[in-house]
TIVEXMI-967959 format. One record per residue (C-alpha): x, y, z; residue number from 1. Coordinates in Angstrom, 3 decimals, padded with zeros to 6 digits, always signed. Example, Ala and Ser with C-alpha at 12.3 -4.5 7.8 and 13.67 -1.06 7.14 Angstrom:
% residues 2
c1 +012.300, c2 -004.500, c3 +007.800, koldo 1
c1 +013.670, c2 -001.060, c3 +007.140, koldo 2
This chain:
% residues 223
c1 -033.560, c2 -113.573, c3 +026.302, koldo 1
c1 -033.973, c2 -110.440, c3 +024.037, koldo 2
c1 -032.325, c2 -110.933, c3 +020.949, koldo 3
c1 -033.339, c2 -110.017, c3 +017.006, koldo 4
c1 -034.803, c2 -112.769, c3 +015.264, koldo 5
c1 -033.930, c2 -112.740, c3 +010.923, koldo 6
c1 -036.884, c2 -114.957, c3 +009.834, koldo 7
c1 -037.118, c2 -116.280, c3 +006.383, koldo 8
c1 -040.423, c2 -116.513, c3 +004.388, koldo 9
c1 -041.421, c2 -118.702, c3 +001.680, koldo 10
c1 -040.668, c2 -117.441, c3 -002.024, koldo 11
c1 -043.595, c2 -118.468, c3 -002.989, koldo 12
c1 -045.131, c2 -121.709, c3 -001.997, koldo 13
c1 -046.462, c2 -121.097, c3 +001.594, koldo 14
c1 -044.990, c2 -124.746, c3 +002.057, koldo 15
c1 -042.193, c2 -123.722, c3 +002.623, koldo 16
c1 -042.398, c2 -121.885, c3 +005.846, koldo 17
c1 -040.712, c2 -123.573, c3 +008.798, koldo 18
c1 -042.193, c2 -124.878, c3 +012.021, koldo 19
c1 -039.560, c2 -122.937, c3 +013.861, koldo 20
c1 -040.174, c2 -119.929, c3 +011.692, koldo 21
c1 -044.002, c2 -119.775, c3 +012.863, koldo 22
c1 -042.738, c2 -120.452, c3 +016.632, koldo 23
c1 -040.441, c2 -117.119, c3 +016.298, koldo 24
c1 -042.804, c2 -115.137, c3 +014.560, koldo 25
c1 -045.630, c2 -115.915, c3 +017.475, koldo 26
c1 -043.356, c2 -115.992, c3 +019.793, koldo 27
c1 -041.698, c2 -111.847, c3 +019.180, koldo 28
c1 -043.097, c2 -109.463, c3 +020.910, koldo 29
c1 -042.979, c2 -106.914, c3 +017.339, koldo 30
c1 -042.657, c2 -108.304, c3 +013.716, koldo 31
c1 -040.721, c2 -105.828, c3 +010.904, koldo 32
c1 -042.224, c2 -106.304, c3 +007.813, koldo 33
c1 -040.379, c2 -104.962, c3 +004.662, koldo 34
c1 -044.676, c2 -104.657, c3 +003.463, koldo 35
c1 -047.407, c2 -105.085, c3 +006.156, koldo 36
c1 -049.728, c2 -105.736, c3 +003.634, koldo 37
c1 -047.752, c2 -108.672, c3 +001.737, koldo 38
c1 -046.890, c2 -109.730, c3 +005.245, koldo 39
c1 -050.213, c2 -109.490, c3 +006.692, koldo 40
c1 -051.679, c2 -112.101, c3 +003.814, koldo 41
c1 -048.752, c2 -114.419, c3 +005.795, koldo 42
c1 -049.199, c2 -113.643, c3 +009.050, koldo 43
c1 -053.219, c2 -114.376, c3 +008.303, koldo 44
c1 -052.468, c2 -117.795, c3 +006.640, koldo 45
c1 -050.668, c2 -119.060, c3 +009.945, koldo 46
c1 -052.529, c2 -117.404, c3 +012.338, koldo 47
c1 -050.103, c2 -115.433, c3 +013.812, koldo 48
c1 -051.059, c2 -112.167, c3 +015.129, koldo 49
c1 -048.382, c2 -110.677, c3 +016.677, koldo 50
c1 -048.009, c2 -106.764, c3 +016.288, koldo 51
c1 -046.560, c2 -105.848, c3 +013.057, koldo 52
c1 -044.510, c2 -102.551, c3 +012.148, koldo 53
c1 -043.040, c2 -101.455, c3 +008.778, koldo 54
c1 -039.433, c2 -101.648, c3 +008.172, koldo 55
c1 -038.110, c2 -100.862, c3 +004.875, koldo 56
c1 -035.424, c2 -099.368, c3 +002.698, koldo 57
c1 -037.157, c2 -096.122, c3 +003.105, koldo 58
c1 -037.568, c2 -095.799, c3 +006.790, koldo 59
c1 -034.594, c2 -098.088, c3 +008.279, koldo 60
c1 -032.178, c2 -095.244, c3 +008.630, koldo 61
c1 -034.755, c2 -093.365, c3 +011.342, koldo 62
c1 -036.309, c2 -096.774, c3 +012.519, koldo 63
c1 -033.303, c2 -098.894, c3 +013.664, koldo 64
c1 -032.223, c2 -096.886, c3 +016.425, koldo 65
c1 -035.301, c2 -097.401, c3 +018.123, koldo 66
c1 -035.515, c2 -100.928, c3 +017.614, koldo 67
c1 -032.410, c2 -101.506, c3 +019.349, koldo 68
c1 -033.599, c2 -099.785, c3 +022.419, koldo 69
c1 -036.735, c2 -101.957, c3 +022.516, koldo 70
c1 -034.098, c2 -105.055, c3 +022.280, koldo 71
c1 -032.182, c2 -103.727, c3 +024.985, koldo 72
c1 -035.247, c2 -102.844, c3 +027.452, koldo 73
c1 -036.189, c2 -106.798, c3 +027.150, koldo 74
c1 -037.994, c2 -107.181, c3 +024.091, koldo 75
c1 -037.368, c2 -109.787, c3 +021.131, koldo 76
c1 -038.087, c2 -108.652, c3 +017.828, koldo 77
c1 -038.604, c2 -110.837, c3 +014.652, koldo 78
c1 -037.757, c2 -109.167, c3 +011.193, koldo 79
c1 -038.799, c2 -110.440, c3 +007.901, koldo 80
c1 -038.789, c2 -109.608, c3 +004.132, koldo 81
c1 -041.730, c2 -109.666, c3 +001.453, koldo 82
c1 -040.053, c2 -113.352, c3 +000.496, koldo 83
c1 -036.860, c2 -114.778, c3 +000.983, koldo 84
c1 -033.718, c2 -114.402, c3 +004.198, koldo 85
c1 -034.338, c2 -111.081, c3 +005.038, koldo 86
c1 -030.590, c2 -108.897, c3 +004.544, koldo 87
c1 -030.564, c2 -110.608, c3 +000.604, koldo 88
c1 -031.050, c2 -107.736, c3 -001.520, koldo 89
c1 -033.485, c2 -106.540, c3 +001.165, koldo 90
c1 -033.490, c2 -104.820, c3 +004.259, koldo 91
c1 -031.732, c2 -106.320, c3 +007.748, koldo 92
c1 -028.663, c2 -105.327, c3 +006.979, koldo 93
c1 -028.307, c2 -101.528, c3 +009.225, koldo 94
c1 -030.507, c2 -103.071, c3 +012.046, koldo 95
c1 -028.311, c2 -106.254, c3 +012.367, koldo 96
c1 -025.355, c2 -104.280, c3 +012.417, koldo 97
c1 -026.426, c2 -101.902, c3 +014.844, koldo 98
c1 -027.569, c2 -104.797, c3 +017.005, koldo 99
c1 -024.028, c2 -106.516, c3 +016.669, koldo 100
c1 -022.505, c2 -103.200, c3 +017.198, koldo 101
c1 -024.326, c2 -102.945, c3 +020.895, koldo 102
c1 -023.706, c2 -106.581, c3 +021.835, koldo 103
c1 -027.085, c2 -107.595, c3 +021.292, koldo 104
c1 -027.660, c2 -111.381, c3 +020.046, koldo 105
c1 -028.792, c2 -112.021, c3 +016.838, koldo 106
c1 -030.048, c2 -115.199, c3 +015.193, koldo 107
c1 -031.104, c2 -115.884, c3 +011.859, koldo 108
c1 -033.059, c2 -118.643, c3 +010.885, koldo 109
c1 -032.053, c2 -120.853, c3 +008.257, koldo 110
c1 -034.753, c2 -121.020, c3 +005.135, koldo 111
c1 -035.999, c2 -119.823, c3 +002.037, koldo 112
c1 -033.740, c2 -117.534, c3 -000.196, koldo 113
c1 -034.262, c2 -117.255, c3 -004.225, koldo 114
c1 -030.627, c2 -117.800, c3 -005.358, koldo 115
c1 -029.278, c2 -121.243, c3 -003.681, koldo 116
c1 -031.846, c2 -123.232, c3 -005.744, koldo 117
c1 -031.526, c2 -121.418, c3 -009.069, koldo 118
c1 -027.451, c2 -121.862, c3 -008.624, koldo 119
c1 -028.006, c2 -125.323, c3 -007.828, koldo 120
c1 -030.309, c2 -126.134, c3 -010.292, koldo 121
c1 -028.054, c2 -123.988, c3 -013.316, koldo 122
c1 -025.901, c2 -126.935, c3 -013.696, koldo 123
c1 -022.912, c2 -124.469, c3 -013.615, koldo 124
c1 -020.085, c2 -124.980, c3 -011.215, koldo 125
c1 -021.343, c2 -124.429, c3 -007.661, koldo 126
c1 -018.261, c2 -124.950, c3 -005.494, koldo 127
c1 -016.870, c2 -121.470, c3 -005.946, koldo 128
c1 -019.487, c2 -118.498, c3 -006.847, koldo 129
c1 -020.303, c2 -114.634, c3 -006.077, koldo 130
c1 -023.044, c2 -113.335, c3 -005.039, koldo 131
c1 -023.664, c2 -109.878, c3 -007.103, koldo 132
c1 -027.446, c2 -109.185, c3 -006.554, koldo 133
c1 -028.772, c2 -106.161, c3 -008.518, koldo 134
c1 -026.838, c2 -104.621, c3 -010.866, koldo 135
c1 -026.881, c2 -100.852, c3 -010.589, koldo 136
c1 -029.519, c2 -099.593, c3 -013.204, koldo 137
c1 -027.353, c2 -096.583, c3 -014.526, koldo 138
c1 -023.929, c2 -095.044, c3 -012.839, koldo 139
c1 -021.480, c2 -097.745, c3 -012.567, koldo 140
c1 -023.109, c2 -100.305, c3 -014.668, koldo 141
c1 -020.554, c2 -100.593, c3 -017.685, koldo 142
c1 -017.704, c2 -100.044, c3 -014.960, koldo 143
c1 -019.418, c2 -103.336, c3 -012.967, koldo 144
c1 -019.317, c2 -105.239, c3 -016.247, koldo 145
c1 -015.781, c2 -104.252, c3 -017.375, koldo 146
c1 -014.857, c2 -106.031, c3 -014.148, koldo 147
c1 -017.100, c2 -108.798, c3 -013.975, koldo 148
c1 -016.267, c2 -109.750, c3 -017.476, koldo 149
c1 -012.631, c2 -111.643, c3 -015.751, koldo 150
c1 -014.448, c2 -112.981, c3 -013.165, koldo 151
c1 -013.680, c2 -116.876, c3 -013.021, koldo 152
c1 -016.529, c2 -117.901, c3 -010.289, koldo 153
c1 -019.804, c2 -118.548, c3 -011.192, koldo 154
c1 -022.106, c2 -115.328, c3 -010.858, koldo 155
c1 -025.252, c2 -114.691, c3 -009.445, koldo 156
c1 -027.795, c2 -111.898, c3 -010.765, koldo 157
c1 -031.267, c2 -110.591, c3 -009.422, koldo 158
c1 -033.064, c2 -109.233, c3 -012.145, koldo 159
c1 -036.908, c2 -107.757, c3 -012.182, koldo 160
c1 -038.598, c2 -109.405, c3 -015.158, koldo 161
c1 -039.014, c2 -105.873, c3 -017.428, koldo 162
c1 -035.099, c2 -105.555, c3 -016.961, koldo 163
c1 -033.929, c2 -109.155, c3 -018.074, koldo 164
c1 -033.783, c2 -108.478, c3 -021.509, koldo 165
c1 -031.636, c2 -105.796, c3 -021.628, koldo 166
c1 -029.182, c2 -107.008, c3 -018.861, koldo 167
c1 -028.725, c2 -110.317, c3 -020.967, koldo 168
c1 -027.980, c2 -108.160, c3 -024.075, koldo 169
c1 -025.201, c2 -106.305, c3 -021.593, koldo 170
c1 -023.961, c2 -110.178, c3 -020.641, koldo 171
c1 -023.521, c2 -110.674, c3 -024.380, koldo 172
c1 -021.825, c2 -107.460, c3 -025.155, koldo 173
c1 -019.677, c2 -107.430, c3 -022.054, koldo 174
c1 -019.345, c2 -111.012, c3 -021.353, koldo 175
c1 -019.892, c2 -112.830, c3 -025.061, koldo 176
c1 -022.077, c2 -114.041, c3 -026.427, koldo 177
c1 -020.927, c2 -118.294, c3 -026.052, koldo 178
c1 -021.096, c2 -117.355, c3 -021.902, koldo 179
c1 -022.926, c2 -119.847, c3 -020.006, koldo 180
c1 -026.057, c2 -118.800, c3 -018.566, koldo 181
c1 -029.291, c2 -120.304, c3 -016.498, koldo 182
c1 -032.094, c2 -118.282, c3 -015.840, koldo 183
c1 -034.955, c2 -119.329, c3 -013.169, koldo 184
c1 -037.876, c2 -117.653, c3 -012.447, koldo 185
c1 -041.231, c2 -118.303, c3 -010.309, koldo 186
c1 -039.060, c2 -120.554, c3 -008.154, koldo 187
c1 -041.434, c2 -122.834, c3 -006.080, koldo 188
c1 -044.804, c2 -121.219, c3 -007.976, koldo 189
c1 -046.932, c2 -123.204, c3 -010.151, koldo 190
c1 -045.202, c2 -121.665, c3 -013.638, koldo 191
c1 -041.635, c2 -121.847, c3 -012.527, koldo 192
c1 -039.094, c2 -121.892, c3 -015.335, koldo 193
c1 -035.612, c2 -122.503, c3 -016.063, koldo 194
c1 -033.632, c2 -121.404, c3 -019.513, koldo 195
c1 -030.204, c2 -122.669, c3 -019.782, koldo 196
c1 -027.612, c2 -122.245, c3 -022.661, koldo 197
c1 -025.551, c2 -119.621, c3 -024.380, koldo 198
c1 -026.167, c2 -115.945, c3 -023.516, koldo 199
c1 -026.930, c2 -116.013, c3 -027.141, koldo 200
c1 -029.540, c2 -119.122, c3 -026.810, koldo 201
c1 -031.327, c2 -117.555, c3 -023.649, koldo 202
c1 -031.319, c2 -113.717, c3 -024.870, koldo 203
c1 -033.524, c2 -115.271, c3 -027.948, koldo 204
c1 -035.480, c2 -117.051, c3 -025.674, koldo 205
c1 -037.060, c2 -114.584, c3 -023.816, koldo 206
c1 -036.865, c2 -112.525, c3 -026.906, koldo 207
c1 -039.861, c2 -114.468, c3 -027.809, koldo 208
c1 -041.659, c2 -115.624, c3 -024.895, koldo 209
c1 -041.076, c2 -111.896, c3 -022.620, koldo 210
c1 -040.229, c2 -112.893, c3 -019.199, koldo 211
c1 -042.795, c2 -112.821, c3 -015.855, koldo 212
c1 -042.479, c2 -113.180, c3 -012.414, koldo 213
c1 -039.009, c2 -113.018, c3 -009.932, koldo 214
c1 -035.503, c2 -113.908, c3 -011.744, koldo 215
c1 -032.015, c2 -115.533, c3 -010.575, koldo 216
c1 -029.715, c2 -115.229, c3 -013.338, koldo 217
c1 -026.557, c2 -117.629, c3 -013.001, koldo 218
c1 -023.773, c2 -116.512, c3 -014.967, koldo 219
c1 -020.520, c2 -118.809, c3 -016.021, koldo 220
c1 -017.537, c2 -117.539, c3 -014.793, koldo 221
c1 -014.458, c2 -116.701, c3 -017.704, koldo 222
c1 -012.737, c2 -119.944, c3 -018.368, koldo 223
């Protein structure tokens, strides 16, 4: 049956691909690849060489209309991000939507995605938790922070490594600086890291050893 495949990729350690993943991904008659070329490197590695096309934050408005047609004349297509459950801070979301929106089936895979290992590995409280992603870079920033500053789950951050510093110097101002905080980054790579303490503790941290790689930031909520 034609349906949209959401196929997760490893974050890092080509390990962690799944056997089912591979089956999909030879399987599709098209792969959507958020970056052919990153993709292509993974595609190469398990000999997979389905057709590939680029989908991406930049061309998914004009793109997803199309794909749904090629779902609905019979074809299966598999979409996947650089690393990670595609839809997670990436793009999936506007072609799985349009897909549920013309009673198409979609399945996503279960697999690799950055932030359920750094939140379980934070020590922080794990039962209850929100999921904030990127924080915008300028409009809407200090009004995000104003409001996450009474949240009483435990938060989750994406942050790009050149950016960590200053967001953890907005957790102190906005949040305090005694708030609990765990940051991981290089999750599954050979120089994966995790800093955990006081907003305070971790800020100086990094202050002194500047940050590389992808981050998870896992914030306390306000007790």
């Amino acid at each position: 049956m034609s349906k949209l495949y959401l196929v997760p990729t490893p974050i890092g350690n080509l390990k962690d691909m799944t056997f089912r993943a591979v089956e999909v991904l030879e399987a599709a008659d098209l792969i959507l690849a958020e970056d052919t070329r990153t993709s292509g490197k993974l595609l190469k590695h398990f000999e997979i060489s389905t057709p590939m096309q680029s989908h991406h934050m930049h061309n998914e408005h004009k793109t997803t209309e199309g794909m749904v047609n090629r779902i609905k004349s019979g074809e299966t297509i598999a979409l996947i991000s650089d690393a990670g459950t595609p839809a997670i801070s990436d793009p999936g979301f506007l072609l799985t939507r349009a897909c549920v929106e013309a009673g198409l089936e979609v399945d996503c895979l279960p697999g690799a995605t950055a932030f359920v290992p750094a939140l379980v590995n934070s020590g922080l409280p794990n039962d209850k938790f929100v999921f904030e992603g990127f924080l915008p870079v300028k409009k809407g920033r200090q009004t995000r922070l104003l409001l996450l500053a009474d949240e009483t789950r435990t938060m989750i951050f994406y942050e790009s490594p050149h950016k960590l510093l200053k967001t953890l110097g907005h957790f102190k101002e906005y949040f305090g600086e005694d708030r609990a905080v765990s940051v991981s980054r290089e999750i599954t790579k050979l120089h994966e890291e995790t800093v955990r303490g006081s907003v305070s503790e971790v800020l100086s941290h990094f202050e002194a050893k500047p940050p590389k790689g992808e981050i998870v930031i896992i914030v306390g909520g306000k007790k």
